[in-house]
C-alpha positions as CSV (number, residue, x, y, z in Angstrom):
1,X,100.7,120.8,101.5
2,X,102.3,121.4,105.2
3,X,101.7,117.8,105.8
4,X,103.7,116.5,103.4
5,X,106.4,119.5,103.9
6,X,106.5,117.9,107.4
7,X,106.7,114.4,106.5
8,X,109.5,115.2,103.9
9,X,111.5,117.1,106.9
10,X,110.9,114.6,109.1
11,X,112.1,111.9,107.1
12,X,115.3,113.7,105.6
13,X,116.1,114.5,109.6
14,X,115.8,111.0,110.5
15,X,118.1,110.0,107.4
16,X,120.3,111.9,108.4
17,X,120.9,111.2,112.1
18,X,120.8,107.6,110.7
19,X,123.5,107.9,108.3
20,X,126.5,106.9,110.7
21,X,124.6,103.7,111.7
22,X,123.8,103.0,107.9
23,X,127.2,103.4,107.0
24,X,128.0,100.9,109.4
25,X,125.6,98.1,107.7
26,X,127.3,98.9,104.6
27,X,124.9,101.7,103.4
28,X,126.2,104.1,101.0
29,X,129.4,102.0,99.8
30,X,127.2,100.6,97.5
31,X,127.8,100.1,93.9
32,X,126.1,103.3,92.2
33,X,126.5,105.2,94.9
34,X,128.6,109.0,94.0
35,X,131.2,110.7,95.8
36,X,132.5,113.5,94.2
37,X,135.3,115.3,95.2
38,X,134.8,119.0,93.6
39,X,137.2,122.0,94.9
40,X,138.1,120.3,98.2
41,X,134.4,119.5,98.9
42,X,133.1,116.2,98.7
43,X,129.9,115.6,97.4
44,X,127.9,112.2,98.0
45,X,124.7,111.4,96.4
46,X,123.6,108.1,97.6
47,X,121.5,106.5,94.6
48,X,121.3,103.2,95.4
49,X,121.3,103.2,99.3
50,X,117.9,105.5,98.5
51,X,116.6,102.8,96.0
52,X,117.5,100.2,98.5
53,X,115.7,102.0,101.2
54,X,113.1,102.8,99.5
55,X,112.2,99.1,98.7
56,X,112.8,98.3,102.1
57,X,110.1,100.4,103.3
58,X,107.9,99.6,100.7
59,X,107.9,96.1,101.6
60,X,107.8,96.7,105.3
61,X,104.0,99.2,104.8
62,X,102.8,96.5,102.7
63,X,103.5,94.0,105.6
64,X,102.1,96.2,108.0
């Protein structure tokens, strides 16, 4: 159980640092991505850009 508590940290630390450089490849513009602008917050919840990824990694451990 702490392993994959780890992993998931790990990964969602590494997403995150990475989201400037994503955004710059077009990453989270995409179509089915949500940004939601609720009381002078906005909230983004990046659907596709994680199904994207996703298959992208996917493909790249199967390669491997």
């Amino acid at each position: 159980m702490i392993k994959w508590l780890l992993t998931v940290f790990v990964a969602l630390a590494l997403l995150s640092a990475l989201t400037p450089a994503l955004q710059r490849l077009g990453l989270g513009r995409l179509p089915g991505d949500l940004r939601l602008r609720f009381r002078g917050r906005e909230i983004y919840i990046p659907l596709t850009t994680t199904v994207v990824l996703s298959l992208a990694l996917t493909l790249l451990t199967r390669v491997l």
